[in-house]
N, C-alpha and C positions, 0 to 999 in steps of 0.2 A: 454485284453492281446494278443489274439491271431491275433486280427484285428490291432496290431501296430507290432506285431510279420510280418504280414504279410505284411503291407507296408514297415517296415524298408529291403526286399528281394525284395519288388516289386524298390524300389528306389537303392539298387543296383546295376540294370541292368537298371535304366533310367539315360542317358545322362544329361539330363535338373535337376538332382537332384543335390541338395544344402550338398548330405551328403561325407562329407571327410573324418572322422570317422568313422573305425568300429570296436568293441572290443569284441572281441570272446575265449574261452577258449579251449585247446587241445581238451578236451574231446568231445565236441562238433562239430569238425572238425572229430572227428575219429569216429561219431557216428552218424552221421544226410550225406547220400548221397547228398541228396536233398541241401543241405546248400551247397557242393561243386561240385554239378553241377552248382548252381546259381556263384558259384567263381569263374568257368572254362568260364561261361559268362560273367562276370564281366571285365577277360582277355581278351577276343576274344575283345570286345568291347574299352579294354586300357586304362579301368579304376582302373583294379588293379597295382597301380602305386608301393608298398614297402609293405615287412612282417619285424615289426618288434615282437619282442620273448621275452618277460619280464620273468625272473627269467630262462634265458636257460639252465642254474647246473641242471636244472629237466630232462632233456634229456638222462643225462649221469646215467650207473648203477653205475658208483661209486662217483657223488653225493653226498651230504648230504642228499636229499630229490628227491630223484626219484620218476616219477611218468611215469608209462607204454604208458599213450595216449602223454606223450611229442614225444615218439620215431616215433609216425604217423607223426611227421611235417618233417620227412626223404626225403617224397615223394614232399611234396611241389615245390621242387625246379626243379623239372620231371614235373612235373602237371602243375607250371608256368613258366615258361624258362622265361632267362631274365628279372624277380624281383628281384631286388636288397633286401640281405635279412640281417637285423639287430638284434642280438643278446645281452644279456643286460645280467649281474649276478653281485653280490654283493659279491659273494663267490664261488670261484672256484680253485682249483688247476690246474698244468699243464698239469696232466692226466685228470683231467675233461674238460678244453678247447680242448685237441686232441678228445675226446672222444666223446665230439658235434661236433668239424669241422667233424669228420669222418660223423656223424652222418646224419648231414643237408646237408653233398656233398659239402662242402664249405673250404675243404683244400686248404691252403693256402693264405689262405684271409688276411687282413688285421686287427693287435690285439692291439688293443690301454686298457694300463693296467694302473693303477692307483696305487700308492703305498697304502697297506694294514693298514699302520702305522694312525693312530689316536693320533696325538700328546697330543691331550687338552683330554684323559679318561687316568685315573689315574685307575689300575688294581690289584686288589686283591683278595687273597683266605682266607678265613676263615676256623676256626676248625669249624665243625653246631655239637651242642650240642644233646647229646644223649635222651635228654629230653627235650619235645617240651614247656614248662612250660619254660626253660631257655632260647630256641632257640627265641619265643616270646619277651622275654624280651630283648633282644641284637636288635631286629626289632625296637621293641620301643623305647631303646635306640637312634638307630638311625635315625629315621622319627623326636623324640622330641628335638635331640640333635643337630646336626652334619648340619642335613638334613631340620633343621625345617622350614617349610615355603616355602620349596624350593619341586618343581613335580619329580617326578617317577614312575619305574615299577619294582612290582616285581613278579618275575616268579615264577612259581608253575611245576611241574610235572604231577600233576593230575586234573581234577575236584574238584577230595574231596580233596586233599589238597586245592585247592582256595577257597571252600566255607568251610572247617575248621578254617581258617586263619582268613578270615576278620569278621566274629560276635566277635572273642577273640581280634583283633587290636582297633573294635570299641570299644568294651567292655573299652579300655584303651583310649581314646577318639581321637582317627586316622582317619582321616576322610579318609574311602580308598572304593573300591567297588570290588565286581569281575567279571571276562570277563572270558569266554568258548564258546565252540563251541554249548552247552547244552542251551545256553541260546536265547532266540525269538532273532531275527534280532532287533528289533524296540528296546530293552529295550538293547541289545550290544550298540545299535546309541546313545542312552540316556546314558548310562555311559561313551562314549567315547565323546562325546560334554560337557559334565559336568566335566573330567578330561581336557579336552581342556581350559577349560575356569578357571581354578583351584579350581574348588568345589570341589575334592576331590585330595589329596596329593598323591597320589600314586593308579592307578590299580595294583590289585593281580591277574593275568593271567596267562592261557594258552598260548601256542604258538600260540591260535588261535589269539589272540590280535600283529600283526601284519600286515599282508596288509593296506596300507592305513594310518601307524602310521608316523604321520611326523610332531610331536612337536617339536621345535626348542631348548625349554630350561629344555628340560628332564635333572633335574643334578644327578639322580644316576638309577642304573640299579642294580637290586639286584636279584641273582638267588638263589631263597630258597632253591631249590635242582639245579644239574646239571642238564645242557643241554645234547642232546643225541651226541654232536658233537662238534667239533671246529668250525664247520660252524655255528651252529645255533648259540653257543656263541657268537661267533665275532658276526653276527646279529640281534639278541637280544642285545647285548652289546650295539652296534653300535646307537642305538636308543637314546643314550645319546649323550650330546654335540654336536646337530648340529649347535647350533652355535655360533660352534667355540669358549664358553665359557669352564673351565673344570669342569669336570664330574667324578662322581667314578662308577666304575665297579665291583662290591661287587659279588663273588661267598661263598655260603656254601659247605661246601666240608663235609662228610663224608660216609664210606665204607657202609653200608645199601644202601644208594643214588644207591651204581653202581649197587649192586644188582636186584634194583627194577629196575632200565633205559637198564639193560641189558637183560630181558625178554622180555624185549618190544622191543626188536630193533635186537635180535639175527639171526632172519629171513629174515632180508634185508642182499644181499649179500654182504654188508664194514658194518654192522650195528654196528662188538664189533668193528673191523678195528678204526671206526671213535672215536666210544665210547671211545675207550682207549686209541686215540690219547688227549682228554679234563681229563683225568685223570692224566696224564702223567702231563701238566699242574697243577692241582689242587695239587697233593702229592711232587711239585717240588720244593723246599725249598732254595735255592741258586741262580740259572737264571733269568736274566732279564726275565719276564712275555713276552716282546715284542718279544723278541729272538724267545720263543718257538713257539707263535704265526708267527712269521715269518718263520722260520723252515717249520710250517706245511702250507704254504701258498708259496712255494718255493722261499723265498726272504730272502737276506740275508742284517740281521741292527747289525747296533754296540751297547753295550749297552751304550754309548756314543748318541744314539738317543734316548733315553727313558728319557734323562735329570732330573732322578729321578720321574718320574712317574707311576712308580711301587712300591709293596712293597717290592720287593729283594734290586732294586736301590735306593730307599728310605733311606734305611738302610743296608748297604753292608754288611756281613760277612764273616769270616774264612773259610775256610772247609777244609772238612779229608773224606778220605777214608773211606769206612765202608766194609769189607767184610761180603758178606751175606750168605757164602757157608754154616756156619753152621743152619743159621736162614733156608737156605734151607732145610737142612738135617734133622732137628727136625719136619717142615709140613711135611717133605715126611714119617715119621718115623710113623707121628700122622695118614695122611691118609692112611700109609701100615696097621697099625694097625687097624684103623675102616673097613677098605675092608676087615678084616679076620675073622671079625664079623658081617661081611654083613651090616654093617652100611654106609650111605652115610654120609657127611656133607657139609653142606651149610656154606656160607664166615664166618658165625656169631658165628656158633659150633664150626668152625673150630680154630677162634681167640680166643673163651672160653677156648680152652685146649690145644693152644699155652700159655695163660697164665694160667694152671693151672686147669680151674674151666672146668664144663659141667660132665656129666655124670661121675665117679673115675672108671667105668669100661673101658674106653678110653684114660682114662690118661695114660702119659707118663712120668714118673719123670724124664730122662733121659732129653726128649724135652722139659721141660716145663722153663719158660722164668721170670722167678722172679725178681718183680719191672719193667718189663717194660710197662710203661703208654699205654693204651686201644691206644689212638690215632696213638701211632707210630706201634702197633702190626697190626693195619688195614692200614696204609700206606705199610709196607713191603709187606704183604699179597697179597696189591694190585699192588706194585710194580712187586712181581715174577708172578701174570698173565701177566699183561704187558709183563714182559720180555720174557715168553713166556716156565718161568720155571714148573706153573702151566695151567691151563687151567678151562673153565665151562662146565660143563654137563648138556644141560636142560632135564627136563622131565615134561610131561603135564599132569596135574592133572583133575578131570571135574571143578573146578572150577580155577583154573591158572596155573602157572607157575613155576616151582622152579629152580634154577640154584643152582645144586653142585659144591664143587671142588672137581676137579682131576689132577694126575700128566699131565702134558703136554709137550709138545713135546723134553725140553731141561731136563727132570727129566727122560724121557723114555729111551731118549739115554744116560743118565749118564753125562751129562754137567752140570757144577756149575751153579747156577746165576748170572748174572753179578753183578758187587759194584755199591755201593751206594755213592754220593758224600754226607756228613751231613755239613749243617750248624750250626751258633748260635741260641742263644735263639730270640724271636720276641715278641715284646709285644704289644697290640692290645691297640688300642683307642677307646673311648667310649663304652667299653664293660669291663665285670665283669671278663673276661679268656682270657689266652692267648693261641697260636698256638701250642703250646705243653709244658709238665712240664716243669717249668724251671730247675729242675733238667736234662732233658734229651736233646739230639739235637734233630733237626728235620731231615727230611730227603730227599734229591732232588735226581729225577732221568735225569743223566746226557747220553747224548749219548756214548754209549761205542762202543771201536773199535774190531773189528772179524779180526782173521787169522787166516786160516785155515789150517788142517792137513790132507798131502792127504794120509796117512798111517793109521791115523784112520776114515777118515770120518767125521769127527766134526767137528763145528765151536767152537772153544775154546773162552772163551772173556777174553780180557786183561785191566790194569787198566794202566790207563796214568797218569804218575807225570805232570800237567798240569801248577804245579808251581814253577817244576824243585826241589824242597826241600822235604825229607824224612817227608815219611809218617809217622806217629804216632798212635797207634789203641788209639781210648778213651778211657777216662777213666772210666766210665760206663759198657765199651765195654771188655774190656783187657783181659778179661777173657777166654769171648767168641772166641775172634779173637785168641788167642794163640792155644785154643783148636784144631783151623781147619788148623795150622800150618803144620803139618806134616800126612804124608798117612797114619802112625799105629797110630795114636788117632782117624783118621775117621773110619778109619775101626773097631774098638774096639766099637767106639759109637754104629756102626751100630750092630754087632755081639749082640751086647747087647740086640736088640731088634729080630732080625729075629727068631730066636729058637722061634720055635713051629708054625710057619709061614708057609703058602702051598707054593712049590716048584717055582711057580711061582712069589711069591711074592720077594721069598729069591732069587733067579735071578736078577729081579729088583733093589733091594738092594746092591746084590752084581757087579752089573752092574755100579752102581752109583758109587758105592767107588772107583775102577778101574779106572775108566775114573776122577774121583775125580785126583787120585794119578797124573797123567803125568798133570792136568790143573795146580797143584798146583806146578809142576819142570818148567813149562811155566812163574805163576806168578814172582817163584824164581826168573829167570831168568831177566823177565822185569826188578825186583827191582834192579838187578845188574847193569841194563845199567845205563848208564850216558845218555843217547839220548832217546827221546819219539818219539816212529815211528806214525805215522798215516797214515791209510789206509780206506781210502774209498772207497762207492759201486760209478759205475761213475752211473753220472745222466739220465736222460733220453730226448732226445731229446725233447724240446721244441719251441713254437711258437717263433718268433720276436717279443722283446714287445718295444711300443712308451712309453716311464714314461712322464705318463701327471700332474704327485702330483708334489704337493709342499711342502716348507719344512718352517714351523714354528716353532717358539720355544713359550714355554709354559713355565708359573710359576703358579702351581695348587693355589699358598696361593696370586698369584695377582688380585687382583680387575679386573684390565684395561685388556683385551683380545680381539684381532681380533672379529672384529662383525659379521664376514661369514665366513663361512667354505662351500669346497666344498663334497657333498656325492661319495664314491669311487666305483666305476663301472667299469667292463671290458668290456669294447665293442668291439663286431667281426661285422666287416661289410664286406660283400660282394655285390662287384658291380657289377660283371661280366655279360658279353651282354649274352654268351651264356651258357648252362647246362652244359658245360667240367667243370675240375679243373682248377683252374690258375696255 
């Protein structure tokens, strides 16, 4: 090893070498002198002809997947003047391409972007069942049904979740295997040549089962649990339908999931940022799946491009309104009251005595939430973090991690949560349940509009008639929603509970109701208008993009489909003769 280690740097610096290739990783560059003194020869001699930078999103800290020794390749372009230098990603926003030009000194370079849009994967979100015994059996379902015959992957969170999964799929006679980073190189190669070749139906993986993956007729993509990101998703996703056949996109969605992906990721500086950008997505009930993904990817498609290759656009429905002011007020009610008991609660306690049950010393009759289905009570839950009503508290135990909730930043200042847009019911194929009781809606979280109040400080959020026609609360609902109508019922709720509450706490409380009272003469008010204003944040200056995509159309139930497809890549090249900007 060390005597071909040694000649593949002796032929570096030899003229008369046949080598044109050389594939090197950051870490290695930011860690071996000796490696780029032999570069800075390599140059002098004018044979260092182009760098190019596979997966460049690694550069940037707000990434999906940063890594510290990308930001050493800064200097590269000082060390080699006049190398023209090629950047590559799969997944990047426009704050992440500013954030490597700045990065590699290559502002203003030239950005050729490809549209994000994957015509032929068909994308959906599933309820994942609370019991791994049912969750199993929808797998099987669909490997024996839907999918039989036909290659995939599906993703796992953990190790132990991958080597849990596959002895209980064999068990049911699934030919699948699993792939981690835990497992020898040699017997990774062996499972990844035998799903190649279709000996086995499906890998159950880590993220580590990625580089290198480039089967052409992968037809679904199934993520057991979520990804840490929209990035990973799209690229994990993205591993289906290269080509150019269609594909389905199967994610399991449910609130344990974030809990668990949110300890692990809270310490990178966008970790819950990104996190809660794939959840937003998952608990969205109503939007075209491609929208949001475009949203988060700053491109804007019509749901007129998804030509039904979603499960929103698949099956269109109604929506209403949902105000959540009171679903708000009832978690704030539940955790003033465990904080006065010195009690924390985590997402799972928390929804236990939102509906009812956990501990009767913590209950709240006032809050508690009767007949409403587990599924939708961890959708809002997770909705008012998102929104930014609640918030997580970690704290490090000697053996992990726990993530509480606590009020956050729009419960501290006494601002409601935003509404919720709910759709119809949804009924799932090749599975035993559907997306939510059919008794109840589900529930999407839509972008809501802010105007601001310079007299109080606030950002109040307002609800937009989007389809110009009077709003109706549910039926289900009607109860609830009348309650949060007027300032003396919220106030009244609250009162109800602060007696006997430390000073501090009844502050809080009465802070919220207060600032409650003028958001709710706001809403009034919206409902009055005949016109829906919209006001957005302006965007942020971005690159020049070339659109190199093309534009197909797809019929998921057609046979006949385009036999190639191209992979979507951003490329930054820079040519420039000397070290300036352009």
């Amino acid at each position: 090893m060390e005597s071909t280690l040694y000649e593949s740097w002796r032929d570096m610096t030899n003229p008369k070498s046949g080598l044109k290739l050389l594939y090197v990783t950051p870490e290695k560059l930011a860690k071996s002198k000796r490696f780029m003194a032999t570069l800075q020869k390599m140059h002098q001699l004018g044979r260092f002809s182009h760098l190019a930078i596979d997966e460049v999103h690694c550069c940037s800290q707000w990434g999906h997947d940063f890594r510290p020794d990308y930001k050493f390749l800064g200097i590269m372009r000082k060390m080699f003047p006049g190398t023209p230098i090629l950047g590559l990603t799969a997944t990047a926003t426009s704050r992440v391409i500013q954030d490597v030009q700045k990065i590699l000194d290559i502002k203003g370079c030239l950005v050729l972007k490809a549209s994000f849009n994957r015509p032929n994967l068909f994308y959906e979100v599933r309820p994942k069942p609370s019991v791994q015994e049912e969750c199993i059996t929808q797998l099987h379902q669909l490997l024996e049904g839907e999918f039989k015959g036909q290659s995939g992957i599906i993703y796992t969170m953990t190790i132990k979740d991958a080597e849990e999964l596959v002895p209980v799929l064999r068990s049911r006679q699934i030919s699948v295997a699993p792939y981690h980073a835990q497992m020898e190189a040699q017997v990774r190669s062996k499972v990844h040549k035998k799903w190649v070749a279709n000996e086995y139906q499906a890998v159950v993986a880590t993220i580590a089962f990625g580089m290198g993956i480039d089967k052409p007729d992968v037809r679904f993509v199934i993520h057991h649990c979520i990804s840490k990101s929209m990035e990973n998703f799209y690229q994990e996703s993205g591993r289906a339908g290269r080509d150019g056949k269609p594909a389905k996109c199967i994610v399991f969605w449910r609130f344990a999931d974030l809990n668990r992906q949110s300890t692990m990721v809270f310490t990178e500086q966008t970790g819950l940022e990104n996190l809660y950008g794939l959840i937003s997505y998952c608990i969205d009930s109503h939007r075209c799946r491609r929208n949001i993904i475009a949203e988060h990817f700053d491109e804007r498609w019509e749901s007129a491009d998804c030509r039904g290759m979603c499960d929103h656009c698949r099956t269109p429905r109604e929506t209403k309104n949902l105000d959540t002011t009171k679903y708000g007020e009832n978690v704030l009610l539940i955790l003033t009251k465990a904080a006065s008991m010195n009690e924390r609660l985590t997402g799972q306690k928390l929804i236990d005595l939102f509906l009812g049950k956990g501990p009767t010393k913590l209950r709240i009759k006032e809050a508690t939430q009767q007949g409403l289905p587990r599924e939708r009570a961890e959708n809002i839950v997770a909705f008012l973090l998102i929104d930014g009503f609640l918030k997580e508290d970690f704290h490090f135990t000697p053996y992990n991690t726990i993530s509480y909730i606590v009020p956050g930043p729009k419960a501290e200042a006494g601002v409601p949560p935003s509404s919720l847009i709910v759709g119809g019911i949804k009924k799932l194929s090749n599975t035993s349940g559907s997306l939510f009781s059919p008794s109840e809606k589900t529930i999407n979280t839509q972008l809501k509009l802010c105007a601001s109040n310079s007299e109080e400080k606030v950002r109040h959020m307002k609800k937009v008639d989007i389809k110009s026609k009077k709003n109706k609360p549910l039926k289900n609902d009607s109860k609830d929603t009348n309650s949060c109508d007027t300032p003396s019922n919220s106030k009244r709720n609250v009162s109800k509970i602060t007696n006997g509450l430390s000073s501090k706490d009844q502050n809080l409380m009465s802070k919220f109701s207060q600032k409650q009272e003028h958001v709710i003469d706001c809403v009034s008010q919206l409902k009055d208008s005949s016109k829906s204003i919209v006001k957005t944040a302006p965007s942020e200056k971005t690159p020049q993009f070339v659109d190199i995509s093309s534009d197909k159309e797809y019929n998921f139930d057609d046979s006949a489909q385009p036999s190639s497809s191209k992979r979507r890549r951003i490329i930054t090249i820079d040519n420039s003769s000397d070290d300036s900007d352009n």
